[in-house]
Structures are given as structure tokens and as C-alpha cells.
C-alpha positions, 0 to 999 in steps of 0.5 A: 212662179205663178201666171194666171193665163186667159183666152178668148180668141175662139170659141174655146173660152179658157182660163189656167193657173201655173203655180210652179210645175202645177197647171189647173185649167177650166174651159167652156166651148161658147158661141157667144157670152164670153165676157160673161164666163172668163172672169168668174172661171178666173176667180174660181182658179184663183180661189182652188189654187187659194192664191190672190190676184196680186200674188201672182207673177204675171198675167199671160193672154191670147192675143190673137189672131182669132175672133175680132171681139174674143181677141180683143176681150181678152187683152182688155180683161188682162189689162184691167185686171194688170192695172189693178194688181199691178202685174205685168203681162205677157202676149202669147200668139193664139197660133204658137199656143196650138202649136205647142199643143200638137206637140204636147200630145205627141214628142216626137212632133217637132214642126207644126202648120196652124191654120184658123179660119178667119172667115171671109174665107181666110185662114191665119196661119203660120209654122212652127218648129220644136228647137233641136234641143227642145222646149217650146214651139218658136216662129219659123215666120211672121204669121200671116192671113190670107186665101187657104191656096196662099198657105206654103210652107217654109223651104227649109221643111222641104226634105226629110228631116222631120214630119209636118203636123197640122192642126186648126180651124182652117182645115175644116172650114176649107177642105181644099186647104187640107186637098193642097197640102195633104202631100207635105203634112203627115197628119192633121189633128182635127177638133183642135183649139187655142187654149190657157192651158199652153198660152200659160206653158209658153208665158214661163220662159218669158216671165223667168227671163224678165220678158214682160211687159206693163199693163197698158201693152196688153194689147190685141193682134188681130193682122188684117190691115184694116183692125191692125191699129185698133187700140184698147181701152184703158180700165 
């Protein structure tokens, strides 16, 4: 299995090739120029790994939500690159991918609160669980935008089974967030971002299960209403 993963979303621009067990990863913290960046970091990957476009298995992308423009980058560049080589694609939620690396960094971490700032002072957000019998961090709900006092979480995590971890740019950006919940989380990871690295990770199970899809659904999403229909354009 080779997937070729790449994310835009935030200031974190990342790239990463999963060639079996081996992940190779390159990632640049940016304002700004990301359009300029993603592509020659892909080929040099491709070129490392000395693996073609076309031999890959899929393209795996952030598809938000995060940055309007940085969401959207990323699912047109893995479109155009998909048509070209006639790949599939595979969507993986910018939120689950932080997730997954709060838990990479610490196995025993099972739950996880992903919080980003959205601006407009606004956070996406959304909960995580770590499967009883392991593996990948999955949805306990739909995510979500919305005011930082709007973040709860789910009932089921009420109790004792199991500590809540919490990771994202919303935490920062609003101090009252991490104020409100600071009685139900046991700890936040600070400096944290979406990355390749674990957007790759998460596009394994979907590519060995067939869970894929054409080129031209390499589509952005972004949850806010007013985008929430916007479309790629076709390259």
C-alpha cells in the first residue's frame, strides 16, 4: 500500500508517504504561500521514496475544517493530481487527524476534545473515542462550529471511564474555553496541529477496505453554512 497524504488547513503545511509500515513526512509552519510549498514538498517525497505518482494506491487529504483557502488548496491539488494519475481519494477530517496524534504521542489516551479556531471567534470542534479493542481515533459525533461556551461533551464521557484529552488551536486563541472545561479534561496539549503524518495513518484502513473515492469527490469541508456548498474547480 502506498498513500501519498497532504494538508493544508492550517498553518501547518504537511506532506507524507505511507509505503507499507514506513511513513516519511515533510512539514513547514507558514502564514501564507502555501500553494507555493505543498507540491515541490510532495515530489521531493516521491522522489526519496523513488516511487511514481502513479504507483501510488491513493491520495489521502485534510479535508477540513480549517482555513477557508487552505481547505480548499488541498482538495484541489489532490484532485488535480488524482485525475492525473488516475488515483482515488480519501477524505480525512483535519479534527480526527489531531486526534489520532494526541493518541500517538500517549496509548494509554483513548478520548480526545479537538478544538481549532475558526475565527470570528469560533472554534471547530469535536470528540473523539479510541475503540476498546484499539486502532484509530472514530467520531463519537457530528462535528461541529460554534461559540467556545457552545463546546460540551458527549454524556457518555461522563463518569470515570477513561480521562479526556484535549488538543487545538481553539484553546489558545480563547483562554475561557480551556476556563470551562478544565473540570472535565485531564490535560490539554498545547502547540498542536493537523498534519500528513496521521491524515496518512487514518487513509490505511479506508484504502485496504476499498473505502475510496473518484478524483472529482476530493471535495473541501468547511461546516459553516455559508461555504458549506462551495465546490472545486476541476483541473
Amino acid at each position: 500500500m502506498r498513500i501519498l497524504a497532504l494538508d493544508t488547513a492550517t498553518e501547518n503545511c504537511s506532506v507524507a508517504l505511507l509505503i507499507g509500515g514506513r511513513l516519511i513526512a515533510r512539514e513547514q509552519l507558514l502564514e501564507h504561500g502555501h500553494a507555493e510549498h505543498i507540491l515541490p514538498m510532495a515530489d521531493e517525497l516521491l522522489r526519496e521514496a523513488d516511487v511514481s505518482l502513479g504507483a501510488l494506491s491513493a491520495i489521502a487529504f485534510g479535508r477540513g475544517p480549517g482555513s477557508f483557502t487552505g481547505v480548499r488548496l488541498a482538495a484541489s491539488v489532490t484532485q488535480g493530481l488524482a485525475f492525473g494519475a488516475g488515483l482515488p481519494v480519501v477524505p480525512i477530517s483535519d479534527l480526527r487527524a489531531l486526534a489520532q496524534r494526541v493518541m500517538e504521542l500517549d496509548a494509554a489516551v483513548t478520548r480526545v476534545l479537538v478544538c481549532n479556531d475558526a475565527r470570528m471567534h469560533e472554534v471547530y470542534w469535536g470528540c473523539f473515542e479510541r475503540p476498546a479493542s484499539g486502532g484509530f481515533a472514530a467520531a463519537v459525533q457530528d462535528e461541529q462550529v460554534g461559540k467556545p461556551a457552545a463546546v460540551t461533551l458527549p454524556g457518555s464521557w461522563s463518569g470515570t471511564h477513561g480521562a479526556v484529552h484535549a488538543a487545538g488551536s481553539g484553546f489558545a486563541a480563547y483562554p475561557e474555553l480551556r476556563s470551562a472545561l478544565a473540570a472535565h479534561l485531564d490535560r490539554v496539549h498545547d502547540g498542536l496541529l493537523p498534519r500528513a503524518a496521521e491524515i496518512a495513518r487514518l487513509a490505511g484502513p479506508e484504502v485496504a477496505s476499498g473505502r475510496v473515492l473518484p478524483a472529482e469527490q476530493a471535495l473541501p469541508v468547511y461546516l459553516r453554512d455559508d461555504v458549506a456548498h462551495a465546490t472545486v474547480g476541476s483541473h
